[in-house]
N, C-alpha and C positions, 0 to 999 in steps of 0.2 A: 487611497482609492476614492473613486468618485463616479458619480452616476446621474451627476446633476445635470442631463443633457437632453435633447430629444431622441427620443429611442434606446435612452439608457436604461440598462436594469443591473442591478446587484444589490442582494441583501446584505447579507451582513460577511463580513471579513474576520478571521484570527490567524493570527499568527504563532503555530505551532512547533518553529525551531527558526534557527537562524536561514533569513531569504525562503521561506518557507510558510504556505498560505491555502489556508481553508477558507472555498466560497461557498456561498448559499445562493444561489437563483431567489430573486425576487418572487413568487406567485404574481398572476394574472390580477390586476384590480379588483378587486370584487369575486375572485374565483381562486381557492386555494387549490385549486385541483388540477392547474395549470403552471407547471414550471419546466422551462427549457431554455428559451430567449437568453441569452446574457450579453451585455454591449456595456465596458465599463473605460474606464480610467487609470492609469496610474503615474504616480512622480515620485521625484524624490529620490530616484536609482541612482546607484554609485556606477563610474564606470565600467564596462564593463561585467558588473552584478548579472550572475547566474540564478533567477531565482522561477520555486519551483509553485503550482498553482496546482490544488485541486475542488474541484467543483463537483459538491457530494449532495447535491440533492435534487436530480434531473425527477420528473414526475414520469416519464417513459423510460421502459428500460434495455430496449430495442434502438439500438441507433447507428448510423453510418460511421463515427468515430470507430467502430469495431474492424473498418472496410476500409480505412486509409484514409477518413476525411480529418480535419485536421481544424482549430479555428484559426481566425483572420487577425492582422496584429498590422496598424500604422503607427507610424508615430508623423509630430507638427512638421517637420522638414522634408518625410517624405510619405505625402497625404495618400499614396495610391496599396491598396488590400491587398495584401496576401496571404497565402496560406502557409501559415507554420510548418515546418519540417516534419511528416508526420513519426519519424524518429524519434521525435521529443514528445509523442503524445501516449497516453496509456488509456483505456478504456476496459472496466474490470468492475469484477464485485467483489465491495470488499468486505472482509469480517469484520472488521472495527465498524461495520455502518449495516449490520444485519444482514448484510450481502446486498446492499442496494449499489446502483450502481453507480462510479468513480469517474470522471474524467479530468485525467493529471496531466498537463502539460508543463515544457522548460522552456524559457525564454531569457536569451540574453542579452541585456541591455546595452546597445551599442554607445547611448550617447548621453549623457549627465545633461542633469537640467532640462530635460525634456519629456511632454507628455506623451505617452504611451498606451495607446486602444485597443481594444479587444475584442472579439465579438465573435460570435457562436457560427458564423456565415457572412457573405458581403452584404453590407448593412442597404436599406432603400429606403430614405426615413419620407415622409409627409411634404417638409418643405423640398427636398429633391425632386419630389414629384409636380408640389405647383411650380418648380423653377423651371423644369422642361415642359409644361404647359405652357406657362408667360412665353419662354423663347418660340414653340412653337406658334405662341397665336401673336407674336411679334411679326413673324415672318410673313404673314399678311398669305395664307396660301388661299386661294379662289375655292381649294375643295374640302377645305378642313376648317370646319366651327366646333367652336369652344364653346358651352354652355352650363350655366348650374344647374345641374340636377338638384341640387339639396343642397341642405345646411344639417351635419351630422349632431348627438343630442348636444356636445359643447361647440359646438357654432363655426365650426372647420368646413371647408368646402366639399359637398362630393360633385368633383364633374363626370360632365358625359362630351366626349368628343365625335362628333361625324365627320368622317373621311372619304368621298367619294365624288363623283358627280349627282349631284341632288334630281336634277330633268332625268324625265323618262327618257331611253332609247329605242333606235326601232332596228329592225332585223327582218331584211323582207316584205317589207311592206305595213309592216303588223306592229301596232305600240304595245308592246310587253312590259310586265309586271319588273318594278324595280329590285333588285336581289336588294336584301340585306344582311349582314351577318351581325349579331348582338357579344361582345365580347364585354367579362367583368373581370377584375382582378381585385385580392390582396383583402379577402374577405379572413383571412386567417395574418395576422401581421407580423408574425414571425415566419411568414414561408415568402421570403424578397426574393429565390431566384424565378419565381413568378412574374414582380414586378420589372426585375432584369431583361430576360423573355420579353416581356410587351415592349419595353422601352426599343428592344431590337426590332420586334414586329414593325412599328410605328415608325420610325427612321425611317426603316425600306418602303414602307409602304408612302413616305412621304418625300421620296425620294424620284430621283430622274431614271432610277433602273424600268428599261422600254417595258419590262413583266408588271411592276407597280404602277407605273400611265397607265396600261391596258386592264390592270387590276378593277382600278381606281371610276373607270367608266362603265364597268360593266357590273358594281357590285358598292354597297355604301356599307361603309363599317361602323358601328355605333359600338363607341367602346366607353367603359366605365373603368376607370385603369385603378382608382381605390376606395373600393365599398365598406371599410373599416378607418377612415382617417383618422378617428380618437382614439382607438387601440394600435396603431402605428405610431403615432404621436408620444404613448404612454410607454411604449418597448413591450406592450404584451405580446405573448406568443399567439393564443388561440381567439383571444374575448374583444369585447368592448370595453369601453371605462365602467359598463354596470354588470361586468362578469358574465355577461350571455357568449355562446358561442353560435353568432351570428347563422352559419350554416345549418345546423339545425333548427332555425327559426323562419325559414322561407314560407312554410305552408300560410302562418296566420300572423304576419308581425303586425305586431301594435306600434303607436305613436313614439316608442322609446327605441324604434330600429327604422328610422326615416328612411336610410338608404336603400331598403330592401322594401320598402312600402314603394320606393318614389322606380326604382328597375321593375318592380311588376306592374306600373303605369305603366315603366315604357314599355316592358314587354307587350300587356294588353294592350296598348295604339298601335302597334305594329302589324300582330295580328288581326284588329279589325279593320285595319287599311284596305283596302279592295285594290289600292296601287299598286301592293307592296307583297313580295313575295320573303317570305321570311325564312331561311333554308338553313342557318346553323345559332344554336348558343352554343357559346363556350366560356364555361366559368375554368380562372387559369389557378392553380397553389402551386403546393411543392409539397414532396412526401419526405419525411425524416428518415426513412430506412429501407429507399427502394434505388437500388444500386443503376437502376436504369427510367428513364421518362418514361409515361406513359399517359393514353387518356383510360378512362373510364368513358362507355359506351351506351346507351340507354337502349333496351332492343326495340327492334321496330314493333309496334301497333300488329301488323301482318305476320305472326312468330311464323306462319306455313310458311312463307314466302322468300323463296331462295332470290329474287330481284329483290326485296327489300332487303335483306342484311346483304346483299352486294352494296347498298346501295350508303346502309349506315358503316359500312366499313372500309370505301373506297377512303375517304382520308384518314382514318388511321395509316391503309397501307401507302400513301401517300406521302406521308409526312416521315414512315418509314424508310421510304424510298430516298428522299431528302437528305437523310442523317446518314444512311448506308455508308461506309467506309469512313465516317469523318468521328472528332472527337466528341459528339453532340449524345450520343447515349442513349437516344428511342429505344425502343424495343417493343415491335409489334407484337411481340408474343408474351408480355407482358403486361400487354393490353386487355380489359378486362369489362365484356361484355355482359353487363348484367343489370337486376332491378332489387339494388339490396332493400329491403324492409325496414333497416335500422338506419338507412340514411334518406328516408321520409322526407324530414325536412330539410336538406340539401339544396340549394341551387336547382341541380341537377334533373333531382324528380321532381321539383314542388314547380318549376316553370314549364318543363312538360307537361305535368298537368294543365296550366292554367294556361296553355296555348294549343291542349286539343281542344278545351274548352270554349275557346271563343275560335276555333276552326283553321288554325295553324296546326293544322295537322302531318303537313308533311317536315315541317322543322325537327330538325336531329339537333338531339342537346347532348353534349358530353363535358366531363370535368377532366384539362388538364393537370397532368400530376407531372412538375419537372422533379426530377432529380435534385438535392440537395448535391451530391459526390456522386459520380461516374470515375470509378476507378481505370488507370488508364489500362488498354490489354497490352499483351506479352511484350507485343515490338516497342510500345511506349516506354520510356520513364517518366517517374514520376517529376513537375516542377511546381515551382512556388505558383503556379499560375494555371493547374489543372483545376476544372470544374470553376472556372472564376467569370466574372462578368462578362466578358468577351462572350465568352464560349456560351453562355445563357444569349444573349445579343445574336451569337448566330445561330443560335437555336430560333430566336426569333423570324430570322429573317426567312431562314430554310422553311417554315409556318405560311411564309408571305409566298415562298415559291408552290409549295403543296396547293393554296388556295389555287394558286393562277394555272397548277394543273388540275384541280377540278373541275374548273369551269373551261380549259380545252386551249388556255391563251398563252401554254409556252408551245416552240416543234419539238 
């Protein structure tokens, strides 16, 4: 077993009977209070070798493996993820463990002498992400800059990418205020089908489809695609390398959370911009035990006012509309319009805040929540390939069409 990687985690290993293994999830850096994440290694299998795996000390005990999800498993010959058979998966409380809960899997080794990965969901490690950065800012595109935002506390990059036409437009005669939209991601680093999602977003939107040109002019995107680089790097689930759980630290971060200091610059220059109309945040995760996508909705300022929640709920049902009939898993209803108390320092509410405050007032923030597993319905069956990259990618994409129907630019 082995976890000497980036984005690798496992504690410790025993071997309980013959091809037969007790795991431990690593904890969070710096934070015991955090274990889920698992991304490992194995060798050394005989051909052939049936062997069985369970993993007894998850920190949640609510989880989608109860629903059909199943984890990921490549090996060196054939690099591309899939999902285990979830026939071979169990999900249980067991007595031997106080009744905490269990997740046993079977895997059987096709091929000798070769390594063997593991992982909790489709992995999106840190250098993945600067590597579709570099190709993107190779491609030399006129409407898309690449920029550091920061250097995270171990000296990793956070960027920030604008995708748009930068010059004002006019419309009638009249030079109007430039849209912007603020998107972040991968603040929590163990929820990648977030980072999947944007990676789809970004494609299309960088893309030749006639929706993303017409997108692309009439609206600039400033996106942060990973505000945790050193806890992606480490395989934490929730933290950073010093055990903070970045999300809860929006309202007041100090000098040891740069990235979240250096997004509410950018947020506050956007908002005092007088050029600049600034009309959504959206900070992107993934929830571990919600069978279907969703955002989370900030209500409006105006609670009397039936045009303002038309107004903060047209893209949800937008993005609803998007997904309709397809494997993508939305669910407007789902969708959960509220101002929780306990999630203060959140993204979500702490840049609301800090953008009525300097007079971006009309900007709607909400937090995407994708689905880890969207079990498939009735007419489906289940394949190795349900709820996988793809399918988060067009999730992305269907995000890129909702935009382009808010703003009026598909018939």
């Amino acid at each position: 077993f082995n976890c000497d990687f980036e984005g690798g985690n496992l504690g410790t290993t025993r071997m309980i009977g013959e091809s037969e293994y007790e795991l431990h999830v690593r904890a969070d850096t710096e934070n015991p209070r955090y274990r889920l994440w698992f991304h490992f290694c194995v060798r050394n299998n005989k051909p052939k070798q049936k062997v069985v795996f369970h993993v007894v000390n998850f920190s949640k005990s609510k989880s989608l493996y109860r629903d059909g999800m199943s984890p990921t498993v490549r090996s060196q010959s054939d690099p591309a993820w899939k999902r285990i058979h979830p026939k071979h998966v169990f999900y249980y409380k067991c007595v031997l463990k106080k009744n905490q809960p269990v997740m046993t899997f079977v895997h059987v080794f096709d091929r000798p002498d070769e390594a063997y990965y593991f992982c909790y969901s489709y992995p999106f490690s840190y250098s993945h992400q600067q590597r579709l950065l570099s190709d993107l800012e190779r491609r030399r595109l006129p409407f898309v800059t690449r920029e550091l935002l920061c250097r995270s506390v171990q000296n990793r990059r956070c960027d920030v990418l604008m995708i748009g036409d930068q010059t004002r437009y006019k419309h009638r005669g009249v030079t109007n205020k430039r849209k912007v939209i603020l998107l972040t991601c991968r603040v929590h680093p163990g929820e990648t089908p977030s980072s999947h999602t944007l990676r789809g977003f970004i494609d299309w939107l960088t893309s030749d489809d006639p929706h993303a040109v017409a997108l692309r002019l009439h609206v600039t995107f400033v996106i942060v695609p990973m505000l945790n680089p050193d806890g992606c790097f480490h395989g934490n689930y929730r933290t950073d390398s010093l055990g903070t759980d970045l999300n809860r630290a929006w309202e007041n971060p100090t000098e040891f959370e740069p990235t979240l200091l250096a997004v509410r610059s950018l947020a506050k220059t956007y908002a005092e911009d007088s050029t600049v109309e600034l009309d959504f945040y959206i900070d992107c995760h993934a929830h571990t035990t919600s069978k279907a996508s969703f955002l989370f909705v900030n209500p409006p300022e105006e609670s009397d006012s039936a045009e303002a929640w038309e107004r903060v709920a047209a893209l949800p049902r937008l993005v609803d509309l998007n997904c309709e009939g397809s494997a993508l898993g939305f669910s407007l209803a789902a969708c959960k319009f509220c101002s929780d108390p306990s999630k203060s320092g959140s993204a979500r509410h702490a840049l609301r805040d800090l953008l009525l405050k300097r007079g971006a007032s009309k900007a709607m923030c909400y937090t995407l929540e994708m689905s880890f597993y969207s079990p498939p319905n009735a007419q489906k069956t289940w394949t190795a390939t349900t709820s996988n990259e793809a399918s988060y990618e067009a999730f992305g994409r269907a995000m890129g069409d909702s935009f382009a129907d808010y703003y009026g630019l598909r018939s």
